[in-house]
Steps between C-alpha positions, in 0.01 A plus 500: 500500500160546704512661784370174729782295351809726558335610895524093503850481363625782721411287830673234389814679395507673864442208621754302356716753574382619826497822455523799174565820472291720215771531287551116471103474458505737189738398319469126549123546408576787260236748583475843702550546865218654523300187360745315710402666821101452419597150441686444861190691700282218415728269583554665832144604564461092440741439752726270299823773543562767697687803449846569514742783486540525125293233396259177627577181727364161573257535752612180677158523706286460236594097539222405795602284657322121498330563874386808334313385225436191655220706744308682223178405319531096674181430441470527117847324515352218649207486300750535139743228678213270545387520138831438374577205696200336392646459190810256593404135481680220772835420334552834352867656481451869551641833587423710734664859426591715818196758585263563791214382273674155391590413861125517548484176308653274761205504713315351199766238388558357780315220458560392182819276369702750288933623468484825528796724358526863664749778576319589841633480822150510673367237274722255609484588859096421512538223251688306753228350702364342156663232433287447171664764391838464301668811511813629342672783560683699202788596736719802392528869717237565746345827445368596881283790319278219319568228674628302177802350388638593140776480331618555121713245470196260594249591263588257218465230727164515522437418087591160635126445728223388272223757712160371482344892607709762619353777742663827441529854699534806393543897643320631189314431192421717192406436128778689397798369767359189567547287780723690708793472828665687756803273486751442192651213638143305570395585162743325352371157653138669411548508153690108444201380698231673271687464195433086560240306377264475820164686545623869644246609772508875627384542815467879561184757674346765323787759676777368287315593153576739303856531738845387377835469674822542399545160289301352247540084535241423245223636302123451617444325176737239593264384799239222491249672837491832640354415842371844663218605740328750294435556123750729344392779264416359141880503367607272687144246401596565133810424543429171612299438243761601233774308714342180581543510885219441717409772749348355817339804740400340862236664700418440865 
């Protein structure tokens, strides 16, 4: 197994599980402790888990919370929000996933005739003074971290919308992991909603590249724009080339 792939399987094991001790590692992975051990430090050094008395945790802190995030890099959010929304046409049915860039987009919808779909809690808050605006909420658990509702036993509900353009988040994106989450159960609506037959929109800045989180909730190929705010090394270009997505850099 290559080294990047088991580090990435090892996070999600102690994160599924919360917390491991070496001995589980090694023999559930079947190598040394001593590879074991190299394997944690990055993980650690990364800040995804901490260490523990015999083994590695969840580092519960590494989930910023949506005020957080929400106050970094707002400009270039702005300007990759704007882009996007330029794309949805009055009478659109879209989603809008739950991230600090996507809420951006409200400020450039609302004056256009559209239903929007969307898991966020601060969406629908500032969408109420629009009343061009059809909003839905998916309902289900509110996460206060986030600020979205999910829920697994809602995520096959959604193969029932016929989305125009859907407007995804994500914590992290990679070639190799793909498009990437901090949150198992919002993945889980992530992946039905990409997985359907509307044009997939990524709305992400340059930070998030070459990052991934602890689930995977599709593959970068399955996307139709990469919307960014600075060109990303020549990988990811060919990539879209060889993958058929369009990759759409904004600049001031």
């Amino acid at each position: 197994m290559l080294k990047t792939k088991r580090i990435q399987q090892i996070q999600e094991y102690v994160f599924e599980h919360q917390s491991a001790s070496l001995d589980d590692l090694t023999t559930v992975f079947g190598v040394s402790k001593t590879t074991i051990r190299r394997d944690i430090r990055k993980l650690i050094k990364e800040g995804m888990v901490q260490k523990v008395y015999g083994g590695v945790a969840i580092n519960h802190a590494k989930l910023e919370s949506f005020n957080e995030r929400k106050a970094r890099n707002q400009f270039q959010k702005k300007l990759i929000a704007k882009t996007a929304a330029g794309y949805v046409e009055n009478g659109d049915v879209i989603f809008i996933d739950s991230g600090t860039t996507t809420l951006e987009m409200i400020t450039f919808l609302k004056n256009k005739q559209v239903t929007i779909i969307t898991n966020n809690l601060d969406f629908i808050i500032e969408a109420l003074p629009f009343e061009n605006l059809s909003v839905i909420s998916t309902g289900g658990l509110l996460e206060r971290a986030t600020k979205s509702f999910s829920s697994h036993s809602h995520a096959d509900s959604f193969k029932k919308y016929n989305f125009d353009k859907v407007f995804m988040a994500s914590t992290g994106v990679s070639i190799l992991n793909g498009v990437t989450n901090s949150s198992p159960i919002e993945s889980g609506i992530k992946e039905t909603i990409v997985k359907g037959n509307a044009d997939v929109f990524l709305l992400v800045d340059h930070n998030k590249l070459n990052k991934y989180a602890m689930v995977t909730y599709c593959g970068l190929e399955e996307i139709d724009y990469l919307i960014t705010d600075d060109f990303p090394d020549e990988s990811y270009q060919n990539y879209a080339t060889e993958h058929n997505f369009k990759l759409v850099v904004i600049k001031e």
